[in-house]
C-alpha positions in Angstrom: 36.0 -146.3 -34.8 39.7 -147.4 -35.8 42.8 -144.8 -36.5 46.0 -145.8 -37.3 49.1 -144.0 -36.1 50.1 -142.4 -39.4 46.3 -141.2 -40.0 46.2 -139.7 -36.8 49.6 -137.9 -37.9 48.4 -136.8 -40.7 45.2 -135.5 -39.4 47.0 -133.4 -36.6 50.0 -132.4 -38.6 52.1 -134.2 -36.3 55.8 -135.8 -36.3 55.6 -139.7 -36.0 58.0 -142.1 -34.7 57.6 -145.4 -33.9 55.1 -148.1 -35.5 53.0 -146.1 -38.2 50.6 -149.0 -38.2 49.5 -149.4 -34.7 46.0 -149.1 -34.1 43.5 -147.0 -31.3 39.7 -147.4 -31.1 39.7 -145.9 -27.6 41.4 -143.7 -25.2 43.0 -144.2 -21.5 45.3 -142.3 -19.4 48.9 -142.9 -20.3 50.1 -144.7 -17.0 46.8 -147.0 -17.6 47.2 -147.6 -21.4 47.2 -150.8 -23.5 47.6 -151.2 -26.7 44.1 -150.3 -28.3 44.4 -147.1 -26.2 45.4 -143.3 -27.8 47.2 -141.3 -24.8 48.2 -138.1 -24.4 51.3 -136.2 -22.7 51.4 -132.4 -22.0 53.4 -132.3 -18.4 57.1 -133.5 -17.8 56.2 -135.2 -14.5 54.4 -138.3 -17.2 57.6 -138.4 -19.2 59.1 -140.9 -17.5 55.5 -143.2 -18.4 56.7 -143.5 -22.1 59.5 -146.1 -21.7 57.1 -148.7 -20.4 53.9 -147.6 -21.5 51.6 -149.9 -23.3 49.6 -147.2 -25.3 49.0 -147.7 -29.0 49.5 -143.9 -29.9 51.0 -141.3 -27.4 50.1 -137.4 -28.2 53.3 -135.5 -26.6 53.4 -132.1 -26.4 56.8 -130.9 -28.4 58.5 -128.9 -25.9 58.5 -131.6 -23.4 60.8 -133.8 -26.1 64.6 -132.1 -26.9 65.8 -135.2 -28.8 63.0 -137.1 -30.8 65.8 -139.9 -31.0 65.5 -140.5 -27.6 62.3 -142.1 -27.3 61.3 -145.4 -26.4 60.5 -147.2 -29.5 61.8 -149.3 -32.6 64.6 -151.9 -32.2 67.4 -150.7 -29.6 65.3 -148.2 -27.6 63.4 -150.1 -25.3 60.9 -151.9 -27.9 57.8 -149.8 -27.5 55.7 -151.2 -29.9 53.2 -148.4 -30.2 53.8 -144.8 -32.2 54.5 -141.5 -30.7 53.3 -138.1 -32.4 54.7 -134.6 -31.4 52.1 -131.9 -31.6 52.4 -128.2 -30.2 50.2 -129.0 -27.9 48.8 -132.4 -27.2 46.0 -131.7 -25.2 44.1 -129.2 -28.1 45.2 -132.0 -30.2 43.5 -135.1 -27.9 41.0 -132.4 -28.1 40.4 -132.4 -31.9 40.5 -135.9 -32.2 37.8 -136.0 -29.7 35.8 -133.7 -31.6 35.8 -135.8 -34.2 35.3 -139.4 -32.8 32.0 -137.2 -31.2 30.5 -136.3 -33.9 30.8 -139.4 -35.4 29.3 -141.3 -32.7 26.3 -138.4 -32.2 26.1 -137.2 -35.7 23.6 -134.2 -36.4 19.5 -135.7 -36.8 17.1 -134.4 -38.9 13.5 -133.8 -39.6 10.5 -133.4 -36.7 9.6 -136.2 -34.7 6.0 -136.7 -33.7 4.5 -135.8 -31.2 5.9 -132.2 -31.2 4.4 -128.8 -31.6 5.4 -125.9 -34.0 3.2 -123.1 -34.4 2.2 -121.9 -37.4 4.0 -120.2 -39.7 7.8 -121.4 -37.8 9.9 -122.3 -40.7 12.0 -125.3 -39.8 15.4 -125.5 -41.9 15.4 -128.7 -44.0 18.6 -129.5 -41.8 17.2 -128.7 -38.4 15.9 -131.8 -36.3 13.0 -131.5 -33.5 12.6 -134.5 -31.4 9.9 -135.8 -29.9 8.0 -133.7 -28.0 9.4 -130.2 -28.1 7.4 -127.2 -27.9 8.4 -124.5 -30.9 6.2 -121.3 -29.9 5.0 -118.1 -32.2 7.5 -115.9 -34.3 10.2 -118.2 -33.3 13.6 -118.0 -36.0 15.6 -121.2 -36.3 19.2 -121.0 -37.8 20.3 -123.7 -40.1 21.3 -127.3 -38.6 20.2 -126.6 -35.3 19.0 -129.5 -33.2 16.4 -129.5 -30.5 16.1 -132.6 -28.2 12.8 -133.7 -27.2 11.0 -132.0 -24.7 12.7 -129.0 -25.4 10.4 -126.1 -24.7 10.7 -122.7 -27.0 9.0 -119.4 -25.7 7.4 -116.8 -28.3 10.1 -114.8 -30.3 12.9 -117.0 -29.7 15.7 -116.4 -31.8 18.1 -119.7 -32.2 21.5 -119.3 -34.7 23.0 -121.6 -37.2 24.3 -125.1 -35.6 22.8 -124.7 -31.9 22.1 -127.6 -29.9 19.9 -127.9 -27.3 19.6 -131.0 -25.6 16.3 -132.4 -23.7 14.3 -130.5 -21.1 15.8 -126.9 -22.1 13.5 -124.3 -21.5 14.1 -120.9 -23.5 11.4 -118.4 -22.2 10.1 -115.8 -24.6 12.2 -113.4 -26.5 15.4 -114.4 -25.9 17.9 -114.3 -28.1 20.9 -117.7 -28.7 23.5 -117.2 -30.9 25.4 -119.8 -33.6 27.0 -122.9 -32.4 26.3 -122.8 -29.2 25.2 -125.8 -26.9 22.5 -126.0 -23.7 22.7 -129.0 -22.1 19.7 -130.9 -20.2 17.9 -129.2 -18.1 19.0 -125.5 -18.5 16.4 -122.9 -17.9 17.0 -119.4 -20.0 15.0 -116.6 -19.1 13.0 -117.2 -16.0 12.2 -114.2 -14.0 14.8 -112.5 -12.1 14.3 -112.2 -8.7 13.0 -109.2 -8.1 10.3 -108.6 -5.3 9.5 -105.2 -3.4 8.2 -104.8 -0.1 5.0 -102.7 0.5 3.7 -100.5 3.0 2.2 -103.6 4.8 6.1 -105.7 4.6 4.2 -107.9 1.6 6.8 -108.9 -1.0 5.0 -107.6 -4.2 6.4 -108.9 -7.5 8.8 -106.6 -10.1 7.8 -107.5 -13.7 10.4 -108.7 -15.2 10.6 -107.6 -18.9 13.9 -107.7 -20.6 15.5 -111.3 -22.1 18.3 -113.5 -22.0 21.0 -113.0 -24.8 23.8 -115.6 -25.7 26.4 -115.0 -27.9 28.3 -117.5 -30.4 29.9 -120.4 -29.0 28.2 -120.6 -25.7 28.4 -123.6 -24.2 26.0 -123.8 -20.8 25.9 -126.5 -18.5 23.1 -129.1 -17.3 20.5 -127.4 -15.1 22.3 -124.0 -15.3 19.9 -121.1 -14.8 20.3 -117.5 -16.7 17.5 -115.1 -15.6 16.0 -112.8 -18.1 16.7 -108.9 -17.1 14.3 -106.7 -15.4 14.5 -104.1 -17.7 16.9 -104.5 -20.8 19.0 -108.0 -21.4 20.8 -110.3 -19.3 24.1 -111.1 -21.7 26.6 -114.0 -21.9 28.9 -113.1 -24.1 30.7 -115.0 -27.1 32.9 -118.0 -26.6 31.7 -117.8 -22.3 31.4 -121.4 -20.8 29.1 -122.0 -18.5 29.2 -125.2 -16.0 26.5 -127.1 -14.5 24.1 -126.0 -11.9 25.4 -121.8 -12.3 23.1 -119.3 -11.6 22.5 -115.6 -13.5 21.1 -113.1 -11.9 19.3 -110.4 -13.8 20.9 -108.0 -16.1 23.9 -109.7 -15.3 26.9 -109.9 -18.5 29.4 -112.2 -18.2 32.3 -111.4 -20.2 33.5 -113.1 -23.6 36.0 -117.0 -23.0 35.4 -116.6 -19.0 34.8 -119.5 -17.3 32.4 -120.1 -14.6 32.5 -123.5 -13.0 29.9 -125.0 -11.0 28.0 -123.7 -8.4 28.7 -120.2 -9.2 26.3 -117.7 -8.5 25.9 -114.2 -9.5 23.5 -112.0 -8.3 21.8 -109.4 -10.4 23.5 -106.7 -12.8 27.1 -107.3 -11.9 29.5 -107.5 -14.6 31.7 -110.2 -15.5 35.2 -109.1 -17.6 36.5 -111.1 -20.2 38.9 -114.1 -20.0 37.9 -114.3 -16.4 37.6 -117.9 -14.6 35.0 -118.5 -11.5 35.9 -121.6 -9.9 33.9 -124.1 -8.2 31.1 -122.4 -5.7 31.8 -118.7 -6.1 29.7 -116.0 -4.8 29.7 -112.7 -6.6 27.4 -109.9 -4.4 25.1 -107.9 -7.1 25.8 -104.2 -8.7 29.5 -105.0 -8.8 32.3 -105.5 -11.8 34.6 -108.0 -12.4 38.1 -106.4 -14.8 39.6 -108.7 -17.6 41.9 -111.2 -16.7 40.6 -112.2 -13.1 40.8 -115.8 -11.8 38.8 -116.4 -8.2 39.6 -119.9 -6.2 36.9 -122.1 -5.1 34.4 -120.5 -2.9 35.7 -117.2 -3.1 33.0 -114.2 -2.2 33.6 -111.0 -4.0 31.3 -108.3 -2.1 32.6 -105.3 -3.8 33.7 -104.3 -7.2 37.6 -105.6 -8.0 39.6 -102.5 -9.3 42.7 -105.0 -11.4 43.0 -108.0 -12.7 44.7 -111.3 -10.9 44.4 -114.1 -9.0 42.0 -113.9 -5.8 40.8 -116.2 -2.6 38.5 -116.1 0.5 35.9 -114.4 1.4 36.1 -111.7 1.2 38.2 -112.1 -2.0 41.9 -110.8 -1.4 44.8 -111.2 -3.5 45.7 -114.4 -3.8 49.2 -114.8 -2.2 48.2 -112.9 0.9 44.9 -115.2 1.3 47.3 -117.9 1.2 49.6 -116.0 3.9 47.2 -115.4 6.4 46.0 -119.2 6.0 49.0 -120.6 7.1 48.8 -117.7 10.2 45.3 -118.8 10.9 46.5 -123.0 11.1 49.3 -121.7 13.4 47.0 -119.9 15.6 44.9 -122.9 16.1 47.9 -124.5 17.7 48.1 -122.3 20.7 
Protein backbone atom coordinates (compact mmCIF):
# COMPACT_ATOMS: atom_id res chain seq x y z
CA UNK A 1 0.00 0.00 0.00
CA UNK A 2 0.96 3.71 -1.00
CA UNK A 3 0.09 7.06 1.14
CA UNK A 4 0.89 10.21 0.17
CA UNK A 5 1.93 12.93 2.68
CA UNK A 6 -1.16 15.07 2.52
CA UNK A 7 -3.46 11.72 2.96
CA UNK A 8 -1.62 10.71 5.79
CA UNK A 9 -2.33 14.36 7.16
CA UNK A 10 -5.49 14.30 6.59
CA UNK A 11 -6.14 10.94 8.08
CA UNK A 12 -4.27 11.90 11.37
CA UNK A 13 -5.42 15.45 11.57
CA UNK A 14 -2.09 16.49 11.32
CA UNK A 15 -0.10 19.92 10.34
CA UNK A 16 2.00 19.30 7.13
CA UNK A 17 4.95 21.02 5.91
CA UNK A 18 7.15 20.14 3.37
CA UNK A 19 6.38 18.07 0.00
CA UNK A 20 2.52 17.10 0.23
CA UNK A 21 3.21 14.65 -2.49
CA UNK A 22 5.90 12.46 -1.30
CA UNK A 23 5.16 8.95 -1.12
CA UNK A 24 5.55 5.83 1.81
CA UNK A 25 4.79 2.13 1.20
CA UNK A 26 6.84 1.14 4.21
CA UNK A 27 8.22 2.18 7.52
CA UNK A 28 12.02 2.39 9.00
CA UNK A 29 13.49 3.99 11.98
CA UNK A 30 14.21 7.69 11.30
CA UNK A 31 18.18 7.59 11.49
CA UNK A 32 17.75 4.51 8.86
CA UNK A 33 15.08 6.06 6.59
CA UNK A 34 14.97 6.54 2.80
CA UNK A 35 12.68 7.90 0.89
CA UNK A 36 9.80 5.23 0.51
CA UNK A 37 10.01 5.05 4.34
CA UNK A 38 7.20 6.74 6.95
CA UNK A 39 9.24 7.69 10.37
CA UNK A 40 8.29 8.70 13.47
CA UNK A 41 9.68 11.18 16.25
CA UNK A 42 8.44 11.40 19.92
CA UNK A 43 11.89 12.10 21.86
CA UNK A 44 14.19 15.29 21.58
CA UNK A 45 17.37 13.32 21.55
CA UNK A 46 16.14 12.18 17.36
CA UNK A 47 15.62 15.89 16.59
CA UNK A 48 18.68 16.59 15.41
CA UNK A 49 17.97 13.26 12.64
CA UNK A 50 15.44 15.58 10.69
CA UNK A 51 18.02 17.91 8.93
CA UNK A 52 19.58 15.06 7.04
CA UNK A 53 17.11 12.42 7.15
CA UNK A 54 16.05 10.66 4.01
CA UNK A 55 12.46 9.69 5.23
CA UNK A 56 9.59 10.24 2.91
CA UNK A 57 7.11 11.30 5.86
CA UNK A 58 8.27 12.06 9.46
CA UNK A 59 5.45 11.74 12.32
CA UNK A 60 6.80 14.42 15.15
CA UNK A 61 5.33 14.72 18.20
CA UNK A 62 4.18 18.69 18.58
CA UNK A 63 5.76 19.63 21.70
CA UNK A 64 9.16 18.59 20.58
CA UNK A 65 8.73 21.43 17.51
CA UNK A 66 8.53 25.40 19.01
CA UNK A 67 8.86 26.90 15.56
CA UNK A 68 7.23 24.86 12.66
CA UNK A 69 9.36 27.31 10.39
CA UNK A 70 12.34 25.89 11.55
CA UNK A 71 12.35 22.63 9.99
CA UNK A 72 14.42 21.16 7.43
CA UNK A 73 12.52 21.27 4.31
CA UNK A 74 11.46 23.40 1.03
CA UNK A 75 13.95 25.68 -0.76
CA UNK A 76 16.39 27.54 1.86
CA UNK A 77 16.02 25.13 4.81
CA UNK A 78 18.26 22.44 4.05
CA UNK A 79 16.29 20.84 1.05
CA UNK A 80 14.54 17.88 2.72
CA UNK A 81 12.67 16.64 0.12
CA UNK A 82 10.30 14.56 2.14
CA UNK A 83 7.06 16.02 4.36
CA UNK A 84 6.82 16.40 7.99
CA UNK A 85 3.45 16.11 10.00
CA UNK A 86 2.98 17.34 13.66
CA UNK A 87 0.63 15.18 15.64
CA UNK A 88 -0.01 15.33 19.58
CA UNK A 89 1.60 12.37 19.82
CA UNK A 90 3.41 10.53 17.06
CA UNK A 91 3.82 7.36 18.35
CA UNK A 92 -0.38 6.65 18.91
CA UNK A 93 -0.41 8.25 15.59
CA UNK A 94 2.48 5.64 13.87
CA UNK A 95 0.18 3.51 15.80
CA UNK A 96 -3.08 4.19 13.97
CA UNK A 97 -1.60 4.14 10.73
CA UNK A 98 -0.32 0.74 11.62
CA UNK A 99 -3.62 -0.33 12.43
CA UNK A 100 -4.69 0.38 9.38
CA UNK A 101 -1.94 -0.88 6.92
CA UNK A 102 -2.76 -4.34 9.25
CA UNK A 103 -5.94 -4.75 8.59
CA UNK A 104 -5.49 -4.24 5.13
CA UNK A 105 -2.87 -6.69 4.68
CA UNK A 106 -4.82 -9.40 7.10
CA UNK A 107 -8.36 -8.41 6.47
CA UNK A 108 -11.16 -10.32 8.45
CA UNK A 109 -11.97 -14.16 6.57
CA UNK A 110 -15.16 -15.69 6.45
CA UNK A 111 -17.09 -18.77 6.27
CA UNK A 112 -15.89 -22.51 7.70
CA UNK A 113 -13.20 -24.23 6.21
CA UNK A 114 -13.29 -27.95 5.90
CA UNK A 115 -12.20 -30.17 7.72
CA UNK A 116 -13.52 -28.60 10.93
CA UNK A 117 -16.01 -29.63 13.61
CA UNK A 118 -19.04 -27.68 15.01
CA UNK A 119 -21.43 -29.46 17.05
CA UNK A 120 -24.80 -29.32 16.46
CA UNK A 121 -26.94 -26.73 17.05
CA UNK A 122 -23.64 -23.81 17.30
CA UNK A 123 -24.84 -20.97 15.32
CA UNK A 124 -21.96 -19.53 13.37
CA UNK A 125 -22.52 -15.66 12.49
CA UNK A 126 -22.60 -15.20 8.69
CA UNK A 127 -19.46 -12.98 9.42
CA UNK A 128 -17.52 -15.37 11.60
CA UNK A 129 -14.67 -17.48 9.87
CA UNK A 130 -13.47 -21.07 11.20
CA UNK A 131 -10.47 -22.37 9.52
CA UNK A 132 -9.38 -25.51 8.87
CA UNK A 133 -9.48 -27.80 11.43
CA UNK A 134 -10.91 -26.15 14.58
CA UNK A 135 -12.78 -27.87 17.05
CA UNK A 136 -16.32 -25.78 18.07
CA UNK A 137 -17.79 -27.90 21.09
CA UNK A 138 -21.60 -28.05 22.58
CA UNK A 139 -23.58 -24.85 23.72
CA UNK A 140 -20.74 -22.83 22.53
CA UNK A 141 -21.97 -18.73 21.69
CA UNK A 142 -20.01 -16.99 18.95
CA UNK A 143 -20.18 -13.11 18.75
CA UNK A 144 -20.38 -11.52 15.42
CA UNK A 145 -17.07 -11.25 13.20
CA UNK A 146 -15.15 -13.36 15.27
CA UNK A 147 -12.27 -15.37 13.63
CA UNK A 148 -10.96 -18.68 14.68
CA UNK A 149 -7.68 -19.93 13.10
CA UNK A 150 -7.33 -23.44 12.29
CA UNK A 151 -6.72 -25.90 14.86
CA UNK A 152 -8.28 -23.80 17.28
CA UNK A 153 -9.85 -25.98 19.92
CA UNK A 154 -13.33 -24.70 21.77
CA UNK A 155 -14.44 -26.51 25.06
CA UNK A 156 -18.25 -26.98 25.87
CA UNK A 157 -20.07 -23.66 26.91
CA UNK A 158 -17.59 -21.35 25.63
CA UNK A 159 -18.65 -17.99 25.35
CA UNK A 160 -16.61 -15.87 22.57
CA UNK A 161 -17.79 -11.79 21.98
CA UNK A 162 -18.23 -9.73 18.88
CA UNK A 163 -14.81 -9.28 16.84
CA UNK A 164 -12.46 -11.80 18.78
CA UNK A 165 -9.62 -13.32 17.23
CA UNK A 166 -8.04 -16.34 18.06
CA UNK A 167 -5.24 -17.31 16.09
CA UNK A 168 -4.03 -21.17 15.48
CA UNK A 169 -3.53 -23.77 18.23
CA UNK A 170 -5.63 -21.75 21.03
CA UNK A 171 -7.15 -23.96 23.32
CA UNK A 172 -10.19 -22.47 25.34
CA UNK A 173 -11.24 -25.26 27.90
CA UNK A 174 -14.94 -25.49 28.86
CA UNK A 175 -17.04 -22.80 30.20
CA UNK A 176 -14.95 -20.01 29.97
CA UNK A 177 -16.05 -16.92 29.24
CA UNK A 178 -13.95 -14.19 26.26
CA UNK A 179 -15.09 -11.00 25.85
CA UNK A 180 -15.36 -8.48 22.51
CA UNK A 181 -12.44 -7.59 20.55
CA UNK A 182 -10.09 -9.26 22.16
CA UNK A 183 -7.05 -11.28 20.55
CA UNK A 184 -5.22 -14.92 21.67
CA UNK A 185 -2.43 -15.47 19.88
CA UNK A 186 -0.83 -19.00 18.84
CA UNK A 187 -0.61 -21.21 21.16
CA UNK A 188 -2.46 -19.84 24.31
CA UNK A 189 -3.98 -22.30 26.55
CA UNK A 190 -7.28 -20.77 28.65
CA UNK A 191 -8.57 -22.75 31.31
CA UNK A 192 -6.33 -25.67 32.14
CA UNK A 193 -6.51 -26.83 35.62
CA UNK A 194 -4.91 -24.90 38.29
CA UNK A 195 -2.48 -26.43 40.12
CA UNK A 196 -3.86 -27.71 42.90
CA UNK A 197 -2.76 -31.03 44.56
CA UNK A 198 -3.20 -32.20 48.29
CA UNK A 199 -1.14 -34.39 50.15
CA UNK A 200 -2.62 -37.49 51.95
CA UNK A 201 -2.13 -39.40 54.98
CA UNK A 202 0.36 -41.64 53.01
CA UNK A 203 2.48 -38.00 51.42
CA UNK A 204 0.58 -39.01 47.91
CA UNK A 205 -0.28 -35.75 46.01
CA UNK A 206 -4.11 -36.31 45.42
CA UNK A 207 -5.68 -34.03 42.82
CA UNK A 208 -8.15 -30.82 43.76
CA UNK A 209 -10.95 -30.60 41.09
CA UNK A 210 -10.76 -27.76 39.59
CA UNK A 211 -14.17 -26.31 38.79
CA UNK A 212 -14.53 -22.69 38.19
CA UNK A 213 -13.40 -20.96 34.54
CA UNK A 214 -11.36 -18.50 32.88
CA UNK A 215 -13.04 -15.01 32.27
CA UNK A 216 -11.57 -12.29 29.81
CA UNK A 217 -12.82 -9.06 29.54
CA UNK A 218 -13.04 -6.60 26.31
CA UNK A 219 -9.95 -5.80 24.65
CA UNK A 220 -7.68 -8.48 25.93
CA UNK A 221 -4.97 -8.95 24.05
CA UNK A 222 -2.94 -12.35 25.37
CA UNK A 223 0.23 -13.43 24.15
CA UNK A 224 1.61 -16.63 22.19
CA UNK A 225 1.80 -19.70 24.46
CA UNK A 226 0.51 -17.64 27.51
CA UNK A 227 -1.26 -19.82 29.96
CA UNK A 228 -4.44 -18.56 32.25
CA UNK A 229 -5.60 -21.43 34.55
CA UNK A 230 -9.29 -21.83 35.25
CA UNK A 231 -10.14 -21.22 39.12
CA UNK A 232 -10.60 -23.87 41.64
CA UNK A 233 -13.73 -22.72 42.78
CA UNK A 234 -15.31 -19.52 41.17
CA UNK A 235 -13.41 -17.64 37.99
CA UNK A 236 -9.97 -16.73 37.24
CA UNK A 237 -10.49 -12.92 35.67
CA UNK A 238 -8.40 -10.77 33.37
CA UNK A 239 -9.93 -7.71 33.30
CA UNK A 240 -10.77 -5.22 30.36
CA UNK A 241 -8.29 -3.49 28.26
CA UNK A 242 -5.30 -6.07 30.38
CA UNK A 243 -2.35 -7.04 27.92
CA UNK A 244 -0.90 -10.06 28.37
CA UNK A 245 2.75 -11.00 26.82
CA UNK A 246 3.95 -14.16 25.64
CA UNK A 247 4.79 -17.19 27.55
CA UNK A 248 2.80 -15.52 31.19
CA UNK A 249 1.45 -17.77 33.45
CA UNK A 250 -2.11 -17.45 35.64
CA UNK A 251 -2.45 -19.10 38.49
CA UNK A 252 -5.94 -19.95 39.70
CA UNK A 253 -8.51 -17.56 40.78
CA UNK A 254 -6.00 -15.10 40.04
CA UNK A 255 -7.63 -11.20 38.61
CA UNK A 256 -5.43 -9.11 36.99
CA UNK A 257 -6.48 -5.75 37.01
CA UNK A 258 -8.08 -3.58 33.98
CA UNK A 259 -4.85 -1.75 31.12
CA UNK A 260 -2.04 -3.55 33.38
CA UNK A 261 0.65 -4.91 31.64
CA UNK A 262 2.32 -8.06 32.23
CA UNK A 263 5.39 -8.69 30.07
CA UNK A 264 6.91 -11.90 29.52
CA UNK A 265 7.79 -14.47 31.69
CA UNK A 266 5.58 -13.30 34.35
CA UNK A 267 4.14 -15.62 36.69
CA UNK A 268 1.51 -15.42 39.15
CA UNK A 269 0.60 -17.87 41.43
CA UNK A 270 -2.84 -18.62 42.50
CA UNK A 271 -5.64 -15.99 43.80
CA UNK A 272 -3.47 -13.00 44.14
CA UNK A 273 -4.76 -9.88 42.84
CA UNK A 274 -3.47 -7.68 40.36
CA UNK A 275 -4.67 -3.64 40.59
CA UNK A 276 -5.34 -1.72 37.67
CA UNK A 277 -2.91 0.29 35.46
CA UNK A 278 -0.23 -1.81 36.90
CA UNK A 279 2.88 -3.01 34.67
CA UNK A 280 4.86 -6.51 35.37
CA UNK A 281 8.01 -6.36 33.56
CA UNK A 282 9.95 -8.98 32.00
CA UNK A 283 10.29 -12.35 34.45
CA UNK A 284 8.35 -11.26 37.47
CA UNK A 285 7.35 -13.45 40.31
CA UNK A 286 4.30 -12.66 42.25
CA UNK A 287 4.00 -15.28 45.53
CA UNK A 288 0.10 -16.48 45.78
CA UNK A 289 -2.78 -15.02 48.26
CA UNK A 290 -1.33 -11.55 47.83
CA UNK A 291 -2.62 -8.00 46.21
CA UNK A 292 -1.13 -5.81 44.03
CA UNK A 293 -2.78 -1.57 44.61
CA UNK A 294 -3.47 0.59 41.37
CA UNK A 295 -0.78 2.24 39.87
CA UNK A 296 2.18 -0.24 40.64
CA UNK A 297 5.12 -0.73 38.15
CA UNK A 298 7.75 -3.78 39.24
CA UNK A 299 11.32 -3.98 37.19
CA UNK A 300 12.46 -7.03 35.56
CA UNK A 301 12.68 -9.96 37.83
CA UNK A 302 11.26 -8.41 40.69
CA UNK A 303 9.61 -11.06 43.47
CA UNK A 304 6.80 -9.67 45.41
CA UNK A 305 6.32 -12.30 48.50
CA UNK A 306 3.86 -10.26 50.35
CA UNK A 307 0.95 -8.07 49.62
CA UNK A 308 2.18 -4.17 48.54
CA UNK A 309 0.24 -1.72 50.75
CA UNK A 310 0.78 1.77 47.96
CA UNK A 311 1.27 2.21 44.74
CA UNK A 312 4.88 3.05 42.92
CA UNK A 313 7.74 1.85 41.35
CA UNK A 314 9.49 -1.45 42.83
CA UNK A 315 12.77 -3.71 42.34
CA UNK A 316 14.53 -6.90 43.67
CA UNK A 317 13.67 -9.50 45.33
CA UNK A 318 12.15 -9.10 47.62
CA UNK A 319 10.50 -6.08 45.89
CA UNK A 320 11.40 -2.66 47.71
CA UNK A 321 10.88 0.69 46.59
CA UNK A 322 12.48 1.41 43.71
CA UNK A 323 15.09 4.15 44.59
CA UNK A 324 16.38 2.39 47.63
CA UNK A 325 16.74 -0.99 45.49
CA UNK A 326 18.74 1.07 43.34
CA UNK A 327 20.78 2.52 46.55
CA UNK A 328 21.79 -0.55 48.02
CA UNK A 329 22.84 -1.82 44.45
CA UNK A 330 25.42 0.58 44.01
CA UNK A 331 26.43 -0.47 48.10
CA UNK A 332 26.45 -4.08 47.06
CA UNK A 333 29.01 -3.29 43.66
CA UNK A 334 31.16 -1.24 46.23
CA UNK A 335 31.29 -4.00 48.61
CA UNK A 336 32.58 -6.42 46.09
CA UNK A 337 35.54 -4.21 45.71
CA UNK A 338 37.03 -4.78 49.12
Amino acid sequence: MEFSAQQIAALLGGELYGNASSMVCDVAPIEAAEPKHLSFVTEEKYLPFLANTKAGVVLITRSLISDPNSLPCGEGRGGVSGAFILVPNARGAMAQLLSIVSKAMNPPRKGVEQPSFVAEGVQIPSDAYIGAFAYIGRNVRLGKGVQIYPHVYIGDNVTIGDNTVLYAGVKVYYNCLIGANCILHAGAVVGSDGFGFEPDAQGINRKIPQIGNVIIDDDVEIGANTTIDRAMMGSTVIRTNAKLDNLVQIGHNVEVGASSFLCAQVGIAGSSKIGAHCILAGQVGIAGHIEIPDHCVFGAQSGVPNTVKAPGTYMGTPAIDASVWRRAVVRFKQSGKH
